[in-house]
PADOZA-994387 format. One record per residue (C-alpha): x, y, z. Coordinates in steps of 0.2 Angstrom, whole numbers, plus 5000, padded with zeros to 4 digits. Example, Ala and Ser with C-alpha at 12.3 -4.5 7.8 and 13.67 -1.06 7.14 Angstrom:
// residues 2
{px:5062, py:4978, pz:5039}
{px:5068, py:4995, pz:5036}
This chain:
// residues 382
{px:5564, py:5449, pz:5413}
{px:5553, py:5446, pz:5427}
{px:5550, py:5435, pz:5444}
{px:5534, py:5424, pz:5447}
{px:5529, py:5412, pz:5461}
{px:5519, py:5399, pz:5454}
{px:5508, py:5394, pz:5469}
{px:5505, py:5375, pz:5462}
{px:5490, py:5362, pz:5467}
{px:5504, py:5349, pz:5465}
{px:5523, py:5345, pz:5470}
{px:5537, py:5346, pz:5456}
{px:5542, py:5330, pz:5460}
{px:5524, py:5321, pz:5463}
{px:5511, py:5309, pz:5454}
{px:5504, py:5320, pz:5442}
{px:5517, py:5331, pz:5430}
{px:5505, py:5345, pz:5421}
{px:5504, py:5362, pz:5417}
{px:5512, py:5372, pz:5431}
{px:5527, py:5363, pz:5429}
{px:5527, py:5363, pz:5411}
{px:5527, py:5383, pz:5410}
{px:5539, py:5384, pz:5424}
{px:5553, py:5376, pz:5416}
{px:5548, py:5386, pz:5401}
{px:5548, py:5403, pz:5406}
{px:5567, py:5401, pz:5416}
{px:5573, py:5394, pz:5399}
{px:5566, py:5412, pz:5394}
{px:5576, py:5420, pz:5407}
{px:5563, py:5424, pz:5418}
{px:5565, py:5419, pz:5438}
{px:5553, py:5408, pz:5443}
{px:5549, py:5402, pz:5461}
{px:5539, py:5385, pz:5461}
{px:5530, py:5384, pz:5477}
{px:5521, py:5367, pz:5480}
{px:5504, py:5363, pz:5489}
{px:5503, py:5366, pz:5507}
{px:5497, py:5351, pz:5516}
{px:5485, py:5348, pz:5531}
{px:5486, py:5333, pz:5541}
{px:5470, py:5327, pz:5534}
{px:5480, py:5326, pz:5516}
{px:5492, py:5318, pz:5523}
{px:5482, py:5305, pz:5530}
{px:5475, py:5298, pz:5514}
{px:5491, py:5303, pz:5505}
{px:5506, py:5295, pz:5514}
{px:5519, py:5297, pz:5501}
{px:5516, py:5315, pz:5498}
{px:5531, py:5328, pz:5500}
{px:5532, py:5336, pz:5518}
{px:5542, py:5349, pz:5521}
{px:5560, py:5353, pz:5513}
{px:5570, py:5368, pz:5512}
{px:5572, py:5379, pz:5497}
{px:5581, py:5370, pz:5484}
{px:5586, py:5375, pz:5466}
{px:5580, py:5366, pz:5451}
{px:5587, py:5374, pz:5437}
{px:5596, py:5388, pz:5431}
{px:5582, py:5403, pz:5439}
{px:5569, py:5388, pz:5444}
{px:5569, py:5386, pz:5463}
{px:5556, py:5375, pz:5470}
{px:5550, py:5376, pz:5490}
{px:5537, py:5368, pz:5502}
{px:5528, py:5378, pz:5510}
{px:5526, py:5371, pz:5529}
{px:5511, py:5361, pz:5534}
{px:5495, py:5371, pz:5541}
{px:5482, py:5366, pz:5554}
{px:5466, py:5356, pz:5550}
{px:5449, py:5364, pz:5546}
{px:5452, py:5374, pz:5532}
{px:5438, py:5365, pz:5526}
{px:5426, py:5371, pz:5537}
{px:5427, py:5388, pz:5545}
{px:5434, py:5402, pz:5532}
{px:5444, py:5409, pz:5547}
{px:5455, py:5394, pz:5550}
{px:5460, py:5394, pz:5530}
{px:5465, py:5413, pz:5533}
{px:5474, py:5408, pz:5549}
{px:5484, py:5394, pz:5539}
{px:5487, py:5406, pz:5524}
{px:5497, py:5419, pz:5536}
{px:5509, py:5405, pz:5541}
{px:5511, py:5401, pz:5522}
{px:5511, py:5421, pz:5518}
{px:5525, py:5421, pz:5531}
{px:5539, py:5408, pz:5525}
{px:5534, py:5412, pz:5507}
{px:5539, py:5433, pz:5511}
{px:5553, py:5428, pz:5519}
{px:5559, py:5416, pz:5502}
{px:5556, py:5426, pz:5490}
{px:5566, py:5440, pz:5500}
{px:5581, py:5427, pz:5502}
{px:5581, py:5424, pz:5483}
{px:5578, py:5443, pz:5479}
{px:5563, py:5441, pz:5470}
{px:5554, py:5458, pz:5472}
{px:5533, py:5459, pz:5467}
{px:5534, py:5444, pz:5457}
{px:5518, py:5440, pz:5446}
{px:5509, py:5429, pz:5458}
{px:5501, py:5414, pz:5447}
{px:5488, py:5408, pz:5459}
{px:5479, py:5385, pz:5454}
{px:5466, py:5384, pz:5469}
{px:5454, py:5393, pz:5479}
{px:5461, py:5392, pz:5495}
{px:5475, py:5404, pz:5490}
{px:5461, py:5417, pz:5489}
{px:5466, py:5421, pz:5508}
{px:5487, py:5421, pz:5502}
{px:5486, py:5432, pz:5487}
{px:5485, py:5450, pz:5498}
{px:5498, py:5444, pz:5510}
{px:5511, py:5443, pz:5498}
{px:5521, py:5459, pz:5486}
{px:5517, py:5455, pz:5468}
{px:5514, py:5465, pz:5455}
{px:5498, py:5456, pz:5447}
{px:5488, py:5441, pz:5452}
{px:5486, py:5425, pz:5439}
{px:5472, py:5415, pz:5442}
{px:5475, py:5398, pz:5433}
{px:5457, py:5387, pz:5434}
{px:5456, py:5371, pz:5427}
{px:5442, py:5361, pz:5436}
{px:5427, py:5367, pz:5446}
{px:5432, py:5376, pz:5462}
{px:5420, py:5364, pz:5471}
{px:5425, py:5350, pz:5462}
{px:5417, py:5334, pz:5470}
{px:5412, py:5343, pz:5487}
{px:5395, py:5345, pz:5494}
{px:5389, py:5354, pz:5509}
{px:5401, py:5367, pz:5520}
{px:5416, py:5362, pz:5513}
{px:5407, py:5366, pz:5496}
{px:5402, py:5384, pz:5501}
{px:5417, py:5387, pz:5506}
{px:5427, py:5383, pz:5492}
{px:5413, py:5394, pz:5479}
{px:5416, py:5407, pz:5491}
{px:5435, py:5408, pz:5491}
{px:5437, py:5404, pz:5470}
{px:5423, py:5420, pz:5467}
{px:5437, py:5430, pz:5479}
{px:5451, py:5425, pz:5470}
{px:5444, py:5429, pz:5453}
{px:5441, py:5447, pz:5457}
{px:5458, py:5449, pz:5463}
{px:5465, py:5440, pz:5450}
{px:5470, py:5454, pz:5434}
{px:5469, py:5439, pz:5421}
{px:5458, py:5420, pz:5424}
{px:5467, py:5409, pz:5411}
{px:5452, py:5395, pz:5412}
{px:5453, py:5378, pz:5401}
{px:5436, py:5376, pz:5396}
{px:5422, py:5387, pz:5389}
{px:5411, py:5382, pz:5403}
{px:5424, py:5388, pz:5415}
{px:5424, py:5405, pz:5406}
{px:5406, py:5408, pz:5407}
{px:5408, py:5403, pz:5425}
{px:5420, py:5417, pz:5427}
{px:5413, py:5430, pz:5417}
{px:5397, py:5428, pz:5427}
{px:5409, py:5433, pz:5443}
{px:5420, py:5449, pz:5434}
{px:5418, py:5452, pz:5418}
{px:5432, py:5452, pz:5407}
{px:5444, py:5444, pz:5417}
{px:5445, py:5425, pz:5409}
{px:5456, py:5421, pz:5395}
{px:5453, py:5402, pz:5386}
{px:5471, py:5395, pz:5392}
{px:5470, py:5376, pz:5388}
{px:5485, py:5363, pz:5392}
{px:5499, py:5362, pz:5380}
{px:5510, py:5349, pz:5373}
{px:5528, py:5346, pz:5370}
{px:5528, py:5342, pz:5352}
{px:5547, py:5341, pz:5352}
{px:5548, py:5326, pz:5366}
{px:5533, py:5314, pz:5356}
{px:5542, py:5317, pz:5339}
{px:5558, py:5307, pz:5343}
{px:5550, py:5295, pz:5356}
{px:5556, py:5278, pz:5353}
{px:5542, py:5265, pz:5355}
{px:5541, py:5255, pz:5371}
{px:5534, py:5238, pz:5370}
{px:5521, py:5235, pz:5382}
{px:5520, py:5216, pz:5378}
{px:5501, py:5215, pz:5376}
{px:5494, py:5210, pz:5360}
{px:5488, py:5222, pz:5347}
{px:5480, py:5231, pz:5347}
{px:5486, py:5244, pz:5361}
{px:5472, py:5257, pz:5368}
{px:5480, py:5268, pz:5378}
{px:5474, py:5277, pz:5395}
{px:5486, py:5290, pz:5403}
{px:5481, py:5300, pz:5418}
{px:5475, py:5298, pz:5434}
{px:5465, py:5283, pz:5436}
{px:5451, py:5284, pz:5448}
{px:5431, py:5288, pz:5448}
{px:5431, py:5298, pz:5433}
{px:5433, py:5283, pz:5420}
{px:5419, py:5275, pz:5413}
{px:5428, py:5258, pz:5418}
{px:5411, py:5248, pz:5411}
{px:5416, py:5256, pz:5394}
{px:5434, py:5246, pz:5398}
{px:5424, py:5231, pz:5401}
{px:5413, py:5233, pz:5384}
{px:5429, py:5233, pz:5375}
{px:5438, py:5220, pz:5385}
{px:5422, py:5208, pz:5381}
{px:5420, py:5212, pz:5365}
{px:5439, py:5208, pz:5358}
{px:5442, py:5226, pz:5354}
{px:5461, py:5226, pz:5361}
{px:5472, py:5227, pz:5376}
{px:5473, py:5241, pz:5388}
{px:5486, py:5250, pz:5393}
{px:5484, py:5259, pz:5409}
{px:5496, py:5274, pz:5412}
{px:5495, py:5283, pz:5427}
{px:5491, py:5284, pz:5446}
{px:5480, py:5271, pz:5452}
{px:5470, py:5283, pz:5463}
{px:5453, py:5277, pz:5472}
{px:5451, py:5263, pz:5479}
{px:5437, py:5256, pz:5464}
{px:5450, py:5260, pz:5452}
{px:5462, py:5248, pz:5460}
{px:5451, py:5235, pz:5462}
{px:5445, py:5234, pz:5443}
{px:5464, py:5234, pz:5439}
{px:5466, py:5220, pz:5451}
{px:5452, py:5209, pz:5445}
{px:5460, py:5208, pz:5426}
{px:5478, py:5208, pz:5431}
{px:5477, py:5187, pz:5425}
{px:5470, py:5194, pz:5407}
{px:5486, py:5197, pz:5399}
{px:5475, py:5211, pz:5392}
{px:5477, py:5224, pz:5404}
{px:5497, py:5231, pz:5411}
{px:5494, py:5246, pz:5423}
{px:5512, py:5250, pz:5427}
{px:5509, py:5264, pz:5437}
{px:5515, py:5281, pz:5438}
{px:5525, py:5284, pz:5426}
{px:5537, py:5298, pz:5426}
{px:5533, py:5310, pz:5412}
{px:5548, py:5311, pz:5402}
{px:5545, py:5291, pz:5398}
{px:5524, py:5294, pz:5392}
{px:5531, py:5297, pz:5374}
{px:5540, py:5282, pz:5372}
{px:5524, py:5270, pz:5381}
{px:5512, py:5279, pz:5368}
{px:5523, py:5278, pz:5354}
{px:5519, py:5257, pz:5356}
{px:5500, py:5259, pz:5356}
{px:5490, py:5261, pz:5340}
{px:5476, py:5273, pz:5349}
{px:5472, py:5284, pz:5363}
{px:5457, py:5284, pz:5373}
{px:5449, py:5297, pz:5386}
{px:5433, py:5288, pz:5393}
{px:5427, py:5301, pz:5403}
{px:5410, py:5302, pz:5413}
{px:5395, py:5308, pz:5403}
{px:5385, py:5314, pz:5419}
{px:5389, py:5331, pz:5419}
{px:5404, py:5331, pz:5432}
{px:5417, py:5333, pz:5419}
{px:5409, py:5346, pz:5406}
{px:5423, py:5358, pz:5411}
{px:5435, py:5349, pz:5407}
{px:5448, py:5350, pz:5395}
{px:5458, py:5334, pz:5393}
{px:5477, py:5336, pz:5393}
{px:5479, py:5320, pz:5384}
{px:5470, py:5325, pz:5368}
{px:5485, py:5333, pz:5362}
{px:5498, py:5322, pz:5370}
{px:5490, py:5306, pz:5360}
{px:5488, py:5319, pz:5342}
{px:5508, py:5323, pz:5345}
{px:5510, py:5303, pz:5349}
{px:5503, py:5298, pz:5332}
{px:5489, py:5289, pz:5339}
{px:5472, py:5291, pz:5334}
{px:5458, py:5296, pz:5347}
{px:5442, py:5290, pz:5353}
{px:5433, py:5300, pz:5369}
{px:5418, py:5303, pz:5376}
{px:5410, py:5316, pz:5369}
{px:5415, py:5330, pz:5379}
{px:5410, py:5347, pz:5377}
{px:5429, py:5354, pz:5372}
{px:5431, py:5337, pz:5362}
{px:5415, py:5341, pz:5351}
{px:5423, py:5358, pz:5350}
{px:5439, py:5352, pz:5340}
{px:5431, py:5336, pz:5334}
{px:5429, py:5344, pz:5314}
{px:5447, py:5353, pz:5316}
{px:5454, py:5336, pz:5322}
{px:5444, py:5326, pz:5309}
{px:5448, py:5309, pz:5304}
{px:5459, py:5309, pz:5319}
{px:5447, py:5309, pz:5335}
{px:5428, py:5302, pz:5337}
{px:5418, py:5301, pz:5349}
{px:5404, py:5290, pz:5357}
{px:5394, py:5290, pz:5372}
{px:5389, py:5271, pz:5383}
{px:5398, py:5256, pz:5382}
{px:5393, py:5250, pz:5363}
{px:5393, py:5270, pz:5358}
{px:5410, py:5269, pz:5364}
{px:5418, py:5253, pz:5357}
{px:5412, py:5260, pz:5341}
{px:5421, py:5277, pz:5341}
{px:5438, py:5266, pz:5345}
{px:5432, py:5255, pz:5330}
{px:5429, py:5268, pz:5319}
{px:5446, py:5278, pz:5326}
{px:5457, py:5261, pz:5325}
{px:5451, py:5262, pz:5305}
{px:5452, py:5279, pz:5300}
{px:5465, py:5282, pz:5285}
{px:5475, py:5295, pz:5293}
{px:5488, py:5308, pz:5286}
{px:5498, py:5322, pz:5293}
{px:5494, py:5325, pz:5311}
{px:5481, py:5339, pz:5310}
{px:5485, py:5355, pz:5306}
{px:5478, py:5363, pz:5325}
{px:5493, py:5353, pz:5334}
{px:5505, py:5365, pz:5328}
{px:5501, py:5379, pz:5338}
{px:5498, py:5370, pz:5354}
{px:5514, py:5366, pz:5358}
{px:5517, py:5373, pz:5376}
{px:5531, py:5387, pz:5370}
{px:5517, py:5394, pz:5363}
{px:5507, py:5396, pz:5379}
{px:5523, py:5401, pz:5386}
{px:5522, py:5416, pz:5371}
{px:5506, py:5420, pz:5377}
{px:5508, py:5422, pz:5397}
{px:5522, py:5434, pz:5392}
{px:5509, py:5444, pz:5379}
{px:5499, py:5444, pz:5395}
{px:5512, py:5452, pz:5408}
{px:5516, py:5465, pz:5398}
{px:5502, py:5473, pz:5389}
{px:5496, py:5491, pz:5394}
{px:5479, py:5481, pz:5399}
{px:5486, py:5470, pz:5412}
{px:5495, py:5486, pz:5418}
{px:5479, py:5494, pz:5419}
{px:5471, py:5477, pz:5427}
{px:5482, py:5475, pz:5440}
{px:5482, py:5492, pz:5447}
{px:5463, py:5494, pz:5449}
{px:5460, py:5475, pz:5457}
């Protein structure tokens, strides 16, 4: 059995429950020691988050799950490469002097954003994990854009494996150090969506779905396009996170055709979807979101509910393996007629892909990783 440090882009306990967390909980249950540390904060985060975590002690979670904050670092790491370093060694600091009080001894460090380039050689591990899901840059432009390429090109070469989410993300890394990037898409817990008990939502069938973070990444027209044309109701689950997104919600509130609860904690998703008759992922078609695999493809397949997305290069990918339970369309009318076309599909059993994405088996494969002779090999000539 072994140690990591799972250095997270998000808090355990915060807005967005996703795929650190899942595979922390799952490797303790398999005995190894985890070490969950959340996102260190600047004052600027703070600033448009109010409600994010500060600073707590060390606290156990689980049986050989601890979870820490890191403290809060100075301001800047945006703009000069020195003050992300400078911030990094006050992190590096708290988080050798952790894992010491826990025992943890070279842990596999599993590295989720760029920054933590300038952490990674500042702390005993025994091999770096470098888990990308979105562009490094994401929506920056300018310095802070730079900056952030710069870091995520250093982290990949001192990273033994790059367990990426998308193909574009791959060719991105490949480009960077060869050999080094491993598909690793998000997972799903198969078991928890199986026995979820329907929750009614009160709207009138029938239900589309929308789980996730809501904010400048929906096509909300596409929302409209179905609203107007008597398609369904919309169920919005998730985090109501810019400041458009909040203001569409708002304006259809007096509907009765639209319920945004909020966050919703993610041990209650199952039951909400298991009340919706379909699952939607209306995702920007401008370029920004080509990398992207969408968690909730397989979380609506293990819900039951049939899918209609944009078309997305992953979702084209698995649209034949997935067949007659997703489709996808493009533009508001393009769209209305994928949830059309998905809302009448005679379906079976879920399809046969689903079985073996359940995240136990991701959990399988991290562990494949950690102890094959070429990791070994890997980490001793980064």
């Amino acid at each position: 059995m072994g140690d990591w440090a799972i250095l997270s882009g998000t808090s355990w306990e915060g807005w967005k429950w996703g795929s650190r967390q899942e595979i922390a909980l799952r490797l303790a249950r398999r005995g190894e020691r985890v070490l969950y540390v959340e996102p260190t904060l600047g004052p600027e985060y703070l600033l448009s988050n109010p409600d994010a975590h500060g600073a707590r002690d060390l606290r156990q979670e689980a049986q050989r799950l601890w979870i820490c904050t890191p403290p809060r670092i100075p301001p800047g790491r945006w703009l000069l490469r020195s003050l992300n370093r400078w911030g990094q060694a006050r992190v590096a600091a708290g988080l050798r002097r952790v894992l010491a009080g826990i025992g943890f001894r070279d842990p596999v460090l599993w590295a989720s954003l760029a920054y933590q380039a300038d952490l990674v050689g500042r702390v005993p591990h025994r091999g770096v994990i470098y888990h990308y899901t979105d562009p490094a840059r994401g929506r920056a432009t300018g310095r802070r854009a730079a900056l952030l390429e710069g870091m995520h090109r250093d982290l990949v070469r001192a990273s033994g494996r790059v367990l990426v989410a998308s193909r574009v993300l791959e060719e991105e890394c490949e480009r960077i150090a060869p050999g080094r990037a491993r598909r690793f898409p998000p997972g799903v817990d198969l078991d928890a969506f199986a026995r979820a008990a329907p929750r009614p939502s009160g709207l009138s069938p029938p239900v589309l779905a929308v789980c996730g973070v809501l904010n400048d990444r929906i096509e909300w027209g596409w929302l409209d396009a179905l609203l107007s044309g008597g398609v369904g109701s919309l169920l919005l689950l998730g985090t109501i996170e810019t400041r458009s997104a909040r203001a569409w919600v708002r304006d259809r509130a007096g509907t009765g055709r639209v319920l945004a609860p909020g966050h919703i904690p993610h041990g209650e998703v199952a039951g909400w979807l298991a009340g919706a008759q379909a699952g939607l992922i209306p995702y920007r078609v401008d370029g920004s979101e080509d990398a992207t695999f969408p968690m909730k493809l397989w979380e609506y397949l293990a819900a039951g509910l049939p899918v209609a997305a944009s078309p997305l290069p992953e979702v084209d990918t698995l649209r034949d393996a997935c067949a007659p339970w997703v489709h996808t369309g493009s533009g508001p009318e393009g769209f209305a007629q994928a949830v059309c076309a998905a809302l009448a599909a005679l379906r079976g059993e879920p399809p046969a892909i689903l079985a073996g994405q359940d995240w136990e088996a991701r959990v399988d494969e991290l562990l494949r990783i950690t102890a094959s002779d070429e990791w070994g090999q890997r980490v001793r000539t980064v």
